[in-house]
C-alpha positions in Angstrom: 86.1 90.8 105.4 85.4 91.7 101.3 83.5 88.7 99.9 82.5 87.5 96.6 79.5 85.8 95.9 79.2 83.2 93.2 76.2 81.9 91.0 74.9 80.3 87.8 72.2 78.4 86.5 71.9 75.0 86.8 74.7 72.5 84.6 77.0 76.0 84.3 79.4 74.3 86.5 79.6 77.1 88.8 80.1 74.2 91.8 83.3 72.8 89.9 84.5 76.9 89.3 83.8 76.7 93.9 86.2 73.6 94.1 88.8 74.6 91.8 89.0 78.4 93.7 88.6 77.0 97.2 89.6 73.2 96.9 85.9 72.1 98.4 82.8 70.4 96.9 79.9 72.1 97.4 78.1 70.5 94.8 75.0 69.0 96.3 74.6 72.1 99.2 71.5 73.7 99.5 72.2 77.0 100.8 74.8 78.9 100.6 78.6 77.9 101.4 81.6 79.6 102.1 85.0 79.2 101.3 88.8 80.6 101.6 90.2 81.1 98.3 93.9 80.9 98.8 96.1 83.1 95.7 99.2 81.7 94.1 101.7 84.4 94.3 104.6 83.8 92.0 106.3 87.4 93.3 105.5 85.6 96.9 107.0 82.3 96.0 110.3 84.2 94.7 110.8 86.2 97.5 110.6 83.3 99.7 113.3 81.7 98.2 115.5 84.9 98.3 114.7 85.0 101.8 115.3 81.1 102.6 111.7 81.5 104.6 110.4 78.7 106.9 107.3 79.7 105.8 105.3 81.0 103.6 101.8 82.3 103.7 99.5 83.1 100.7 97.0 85.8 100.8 93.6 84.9 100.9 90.1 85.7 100.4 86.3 84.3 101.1 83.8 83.3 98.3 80.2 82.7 98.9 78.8 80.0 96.2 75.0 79.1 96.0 73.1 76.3 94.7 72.3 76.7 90.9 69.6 78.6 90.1 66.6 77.4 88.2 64.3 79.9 85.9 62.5 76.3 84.9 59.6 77.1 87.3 59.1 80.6 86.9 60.8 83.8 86.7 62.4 85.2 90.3 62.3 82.3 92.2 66.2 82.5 92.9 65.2 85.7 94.9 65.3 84.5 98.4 68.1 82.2 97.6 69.9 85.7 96.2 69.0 87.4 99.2 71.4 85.4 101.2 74.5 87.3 98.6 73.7 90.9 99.6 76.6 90.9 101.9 78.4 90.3 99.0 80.6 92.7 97.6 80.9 91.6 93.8 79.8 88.8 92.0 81.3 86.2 90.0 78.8 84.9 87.3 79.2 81.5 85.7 77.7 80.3 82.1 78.7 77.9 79.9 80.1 77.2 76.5 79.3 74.5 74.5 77.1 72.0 72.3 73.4 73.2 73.2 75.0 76.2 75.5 74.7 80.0 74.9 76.8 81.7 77.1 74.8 85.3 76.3 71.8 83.6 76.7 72.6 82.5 79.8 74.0 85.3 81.3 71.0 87.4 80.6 68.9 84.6 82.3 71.0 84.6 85.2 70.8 88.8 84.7 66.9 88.4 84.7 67.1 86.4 87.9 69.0 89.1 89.7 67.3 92.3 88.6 64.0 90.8 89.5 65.6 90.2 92.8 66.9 93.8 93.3 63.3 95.1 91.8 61.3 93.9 94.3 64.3 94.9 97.0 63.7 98.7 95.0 60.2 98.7 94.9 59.6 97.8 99.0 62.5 100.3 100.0 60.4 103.0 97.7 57.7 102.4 99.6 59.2 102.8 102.8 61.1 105.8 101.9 58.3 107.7 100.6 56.5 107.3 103.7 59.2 108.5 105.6 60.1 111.8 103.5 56.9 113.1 104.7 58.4 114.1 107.7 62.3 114.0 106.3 62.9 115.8 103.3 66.6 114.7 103.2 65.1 111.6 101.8 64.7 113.0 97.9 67.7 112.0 97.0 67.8 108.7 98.1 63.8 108.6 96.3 65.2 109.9 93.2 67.9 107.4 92.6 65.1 104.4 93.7 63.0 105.9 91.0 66.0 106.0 89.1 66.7 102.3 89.8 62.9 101.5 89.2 62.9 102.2 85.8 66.1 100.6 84.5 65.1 97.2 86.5 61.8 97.4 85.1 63.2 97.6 81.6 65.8 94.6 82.3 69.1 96.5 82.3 71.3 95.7 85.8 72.4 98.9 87.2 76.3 98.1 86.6 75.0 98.3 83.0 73.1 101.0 83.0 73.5 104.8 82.7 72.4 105.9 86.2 75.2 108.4 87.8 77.4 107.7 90.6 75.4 110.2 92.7 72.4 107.5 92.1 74.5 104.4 92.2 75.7 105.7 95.4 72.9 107.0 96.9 71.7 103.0 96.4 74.1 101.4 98.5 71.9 101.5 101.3 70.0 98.9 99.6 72.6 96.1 98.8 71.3 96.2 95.4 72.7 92.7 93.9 73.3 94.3 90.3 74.9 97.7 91.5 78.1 95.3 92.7 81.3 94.9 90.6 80.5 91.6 88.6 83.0 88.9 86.6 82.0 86.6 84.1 83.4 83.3 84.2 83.0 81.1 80.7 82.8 77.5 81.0 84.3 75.8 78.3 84.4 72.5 76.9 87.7 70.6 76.8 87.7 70.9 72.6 87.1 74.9 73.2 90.1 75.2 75.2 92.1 76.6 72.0 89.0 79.1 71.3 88.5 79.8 74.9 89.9 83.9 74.9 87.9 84.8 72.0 84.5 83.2 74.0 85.3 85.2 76.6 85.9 88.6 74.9 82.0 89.3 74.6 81.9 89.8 78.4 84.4 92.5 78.9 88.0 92.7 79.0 88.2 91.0 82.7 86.6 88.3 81.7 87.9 84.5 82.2 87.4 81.6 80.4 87.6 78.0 82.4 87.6 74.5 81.6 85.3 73.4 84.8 85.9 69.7 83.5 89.4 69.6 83.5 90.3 72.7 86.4 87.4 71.2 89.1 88.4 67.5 88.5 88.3 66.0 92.2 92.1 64.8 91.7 92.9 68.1 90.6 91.1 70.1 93.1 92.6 67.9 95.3 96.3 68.3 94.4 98.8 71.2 95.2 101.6 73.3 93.3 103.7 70.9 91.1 101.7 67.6 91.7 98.5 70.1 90.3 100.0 71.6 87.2 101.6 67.8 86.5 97.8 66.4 86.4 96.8 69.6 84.1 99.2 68.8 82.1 98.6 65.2 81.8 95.2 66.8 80.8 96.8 68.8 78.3 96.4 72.0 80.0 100.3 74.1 79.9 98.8 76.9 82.6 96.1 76.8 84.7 93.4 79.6 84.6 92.6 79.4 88.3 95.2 81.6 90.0 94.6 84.5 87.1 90.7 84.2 88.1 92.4 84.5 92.1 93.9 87.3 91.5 91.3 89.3 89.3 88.6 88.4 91.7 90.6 89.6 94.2 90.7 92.9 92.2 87.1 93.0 92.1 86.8 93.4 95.6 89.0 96.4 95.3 92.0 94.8 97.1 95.5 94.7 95.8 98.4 92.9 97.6 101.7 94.1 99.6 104.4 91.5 100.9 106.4 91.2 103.7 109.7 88.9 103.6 112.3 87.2 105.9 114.1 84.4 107.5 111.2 83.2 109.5 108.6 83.8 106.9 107.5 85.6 103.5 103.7 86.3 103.4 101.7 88.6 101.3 98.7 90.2 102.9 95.8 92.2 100.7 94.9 95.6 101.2 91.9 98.1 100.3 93.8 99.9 97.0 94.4 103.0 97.7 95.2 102.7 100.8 98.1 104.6 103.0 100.6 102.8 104.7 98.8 103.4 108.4 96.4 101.2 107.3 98.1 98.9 105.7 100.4 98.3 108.8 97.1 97.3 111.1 96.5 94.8 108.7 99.5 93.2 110.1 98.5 94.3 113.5 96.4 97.2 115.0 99.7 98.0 117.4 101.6 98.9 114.0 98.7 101.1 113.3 98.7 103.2 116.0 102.4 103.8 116.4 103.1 104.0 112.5 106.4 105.8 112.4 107.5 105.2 108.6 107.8 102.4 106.1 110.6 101.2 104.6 109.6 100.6 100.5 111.1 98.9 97.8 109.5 97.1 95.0 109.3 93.7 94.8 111.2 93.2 91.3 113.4 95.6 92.5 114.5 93.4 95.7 115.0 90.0 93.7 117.6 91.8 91.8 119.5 92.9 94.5 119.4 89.7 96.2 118.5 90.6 100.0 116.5 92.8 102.1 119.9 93.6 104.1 122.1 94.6 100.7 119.1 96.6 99.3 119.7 98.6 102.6 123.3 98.8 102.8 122.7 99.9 99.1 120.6 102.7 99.8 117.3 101.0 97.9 114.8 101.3 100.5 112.4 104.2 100.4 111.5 106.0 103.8 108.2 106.5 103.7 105.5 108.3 106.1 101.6 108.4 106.8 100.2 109.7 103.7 102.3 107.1 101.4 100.0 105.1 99.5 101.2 101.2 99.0 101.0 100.2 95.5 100.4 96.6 94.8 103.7 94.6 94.8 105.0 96.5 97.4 107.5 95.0 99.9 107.3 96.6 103.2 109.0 96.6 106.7 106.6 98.6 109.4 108.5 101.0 112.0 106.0 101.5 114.6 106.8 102.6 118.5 103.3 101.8 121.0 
């Protein structure tokens, strides 16, 4: 299963960002923790109700979160606590905003922590690998793209900033390189920054989120579901809560988008690698529906709630016939026809 793993420094409230995602404390762990993040699904939630489902199941996803980091003592010694994130598949990266804060600053400490992680990962992989191409020439262009990497590290860039190829990014994945992994930054703002919390946020890409970990990862919060949690937010003065957008764009991060299936006995929505063809989006149902895929039945979600039913938008026509090479698009409602 895709994962994300989660760090910051210490006091950037990356533990509060943990419990707001997965509804657990991990505050006072020292090693790594893992979590489900469940993702509110408004399109889910609608259909649901269409469909008068007995239940309803979110999709979900798992988050690593480590114990802050401290550069107090001297630079790389979050490398063997990083190590433990190389299973990871992108990173979410937490700073914070506010009186005696720099986000930038932090994030390039938190940068420095990882690159010196993935250099000395680099450099003992070089070594190996030059050794080995004495006798296995197929090895250069692996070498070249460590050499590659070397030099960027060495001058502080990550690789998801720098200007190595996707030949070379590539031709590193062998190596779990922390900083050649999709990342997110996730601002931490102050309760009186909540009205300036977009433009804090901007400097870190388009993608990027800004939170309020003081008001989002309050225990009774956390603690609370659907209405009872958006009544305390907004008791706290907060109209929308940020955590299901940062759900659902962490979820993109790992490359997975969403498909739904709906009915009497339950509406669920299930995540898929994007791009994916419908074969392999029915074994993530099941692996039976996998391997005796017959078609798909198609129709878009928005589509569906205004015609009312999955039975009319038949009658009516609506639903697309689909076959092997169809590739779901995200939103997707879909009924498998398999025969095993």
């Amino acid at each position: 299963m895709e994962h994300l793993g989660l760090v910051g420094l210490s006091d950037s409230g990356h533990a509060g960002v943990f419990a707001a995602l997965t509804g657990h404390d991990a505050a006072n762990a020292a090693e790594r923790v893992l979590g489900m993040v469940p993702i509110p699904d408004d399109r889910l939630d609608r259909l649901a109700a269409m469909s008068k489902s007995k239940q309803v199941v979110q999709a979900t996803f798992q988050i690593a979160v480590l114990p802050a980091l401290s550069t107090e003592a001297g630079k790389g010694l979050g490398s063997r606590l990083l190590g433990s994130l190389r299973d990871c598949d992108a990173l979410l990266l937490v700073v914070r905003a506010g009186e005696g804060h720099d986000p930038a600053q932090e994030l390039g400490a938190l940068e420095e922590e990882l690159i010196l992680a993935d250099l000395g990962s680099v450099e003992s992989r070089l070594g190996k690998q030059r050794r080995a191409a004495k006798g296995d020439k197929s090895l250069g262009a692996e070498i070249a793209a460590l050499e590659a990497a070397e030099t960027v590290l060495s001058d502080g860039v990550p690789v998801y900033r720098s200007a190595l190829s996707a030949d070379d990014t590539a031709a590193l994945e062998a190596v779990f390189l922390l900083t050649n992994k999709p990342a997110l930054v996730v601002v931490n703002v102050e309760v009186d920054q909540l009205d300036d919390a977009s433009r804090l946020a901007a400097p870190f890409g388009d993608d990027a989120l800004a939170v309020c970990v003081e008001l989002e990862g309050d225990p009774d919060v956390v603690a609370a579901q659907g209405d009872e949690r958006a009544q305390l937010l907004a008791d706290l003065g907060v109209t929308e809560s940020v955590v299901p957008r940062l759900a659902r764009q962490a979820l993109h991060l790992l490359g997975r988008r969403t498909f739904l299936t709906t009915g009497d006995k339950e509406s669920r929505a299930w995540t898929f690698r994007a791009g994916a063809a419908a074969p392999e989006c029915a074994g993530v149902i099941h692996s039976d529906l996998q391997r005796g895929f017959i078609r798909a039945e198609v129709i878009d979600w928005e589509e569906l709630l205004a015609i009312g039913s999955w039975t009319k938008a038949k009658e009516l026509g609506k639903l697309r016939v689909e076959g092997k090479d169809y590739v779901v698009q995200d939103g997707d409602v879909l009924e498998i026809r398999f025969n095993v």
